[in-house]
N, C-alpha and C positions, 0 to 999 in steps of 0.2 A: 738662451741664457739671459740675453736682456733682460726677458718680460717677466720672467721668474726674479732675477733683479731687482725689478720695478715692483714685485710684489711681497719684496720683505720689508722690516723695519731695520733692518741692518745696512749700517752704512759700508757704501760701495766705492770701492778705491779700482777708478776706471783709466786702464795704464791703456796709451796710445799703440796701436798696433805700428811694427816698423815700416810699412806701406801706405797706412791710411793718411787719408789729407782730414786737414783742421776741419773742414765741413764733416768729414766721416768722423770723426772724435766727437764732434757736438750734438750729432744728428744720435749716435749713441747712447750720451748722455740725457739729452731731451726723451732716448724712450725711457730711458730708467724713469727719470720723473715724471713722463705722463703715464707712466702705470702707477704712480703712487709713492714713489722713493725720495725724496727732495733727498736726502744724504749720500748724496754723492761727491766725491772727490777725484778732480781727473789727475790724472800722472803722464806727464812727459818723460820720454826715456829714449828720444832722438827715434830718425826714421832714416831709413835705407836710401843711400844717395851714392856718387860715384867715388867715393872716399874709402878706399881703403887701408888707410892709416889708424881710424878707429871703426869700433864694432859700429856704431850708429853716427849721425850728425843729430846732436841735440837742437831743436826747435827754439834759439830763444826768444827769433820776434817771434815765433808763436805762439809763447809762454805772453808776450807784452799785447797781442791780438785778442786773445784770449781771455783776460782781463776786458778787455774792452769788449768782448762779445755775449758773455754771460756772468753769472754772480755769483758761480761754484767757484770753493776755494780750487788753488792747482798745486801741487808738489812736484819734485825735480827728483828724475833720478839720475843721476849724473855716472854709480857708479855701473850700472845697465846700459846705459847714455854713450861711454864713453869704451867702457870696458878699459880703460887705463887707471890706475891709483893716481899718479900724475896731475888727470887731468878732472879728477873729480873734484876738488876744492875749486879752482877758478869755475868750473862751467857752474857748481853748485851758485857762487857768489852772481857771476852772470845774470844767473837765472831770477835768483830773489831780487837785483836789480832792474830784473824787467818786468817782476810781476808776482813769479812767485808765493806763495802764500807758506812754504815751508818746504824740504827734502827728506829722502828718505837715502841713508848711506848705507853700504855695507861694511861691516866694522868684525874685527877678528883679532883676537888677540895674539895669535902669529899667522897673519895671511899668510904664509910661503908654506904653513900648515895645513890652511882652509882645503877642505874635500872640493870643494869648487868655488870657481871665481877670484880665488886671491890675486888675480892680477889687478883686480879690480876695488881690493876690496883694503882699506884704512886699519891700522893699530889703533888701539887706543889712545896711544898720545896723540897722535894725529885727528882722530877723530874729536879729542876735546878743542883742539886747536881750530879745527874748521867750525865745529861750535861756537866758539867766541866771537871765529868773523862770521858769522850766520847774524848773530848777537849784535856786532856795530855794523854790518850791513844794512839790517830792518832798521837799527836808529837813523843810521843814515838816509834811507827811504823815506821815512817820518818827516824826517827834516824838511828834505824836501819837497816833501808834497806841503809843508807847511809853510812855506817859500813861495809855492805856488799858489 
């Protein structure tokens, strides 16, 4: 599946398997673009750890390492990540504070309706709410790296 990957022009949103290590995420990625794909985009959405309080443990020095290791954007998926509604806005913000390049939410307009995942998954009012802090989040990122 990689290398068929590697050989389309469509861009590749390459979500972290819950077992793999940050070398196996990147080593991934590198085949997509050495067969020819630079569009790729990787996705965090937490890996399997001794915590079973949530579905995953989101990665988020991982999310900050990973910045520092290659020059693909990353997105957050917090509400796969976490499998809690809860817990998706803070880890989402986490995240874009450490690196971050955007998330991807799940949004329903009556989760307690949604066929699947509503435990996990945002209203719409909520969902514009966590948008805005996504919004003075990255300002505030800006900031500081203009500080720095």
């Amino acid at each position: 599946m990689l290398f068929r990957s590697g050989k389309t022009d469509k861009p590749i949103l390459l979500k972290r398997g819950m077992s793999a290590t940050l070398r196996d995420f990147l080593m991934a990625a590198e085949y997509i673009v050495a067969f020819g794909n630079k569009n790729v985009i990787l996705c965090e959405r937490g890996i399997r750890t001794f915590e079973i309080a949530t579905r995953n443990t989101v990665d988020i020095n991982g999310i900050a390492l990973l910045k520092e290791k290659c020059h693909l954007p990353i997105i957050i998926d917090a509400s796969h990540g976490t499998g809690k509604r809860s817990l998706v806005e803070p880890v989402t913000i986490g995240c874009i504070l450490a690196g971050a390049d955007g998330a991807m939410i799940e949004v329903h307009a009556n989760p307690k309706c949604a066929l699947s995942d509503g435990d996990q998954t945002l209203n719409y009012k909520d969902f514009g709410k966590t948008c805005e802090k996504i919004k003075k989040t990255l300002a505030f990122r800006k900031e500081l790296k203009e500080i720095n």
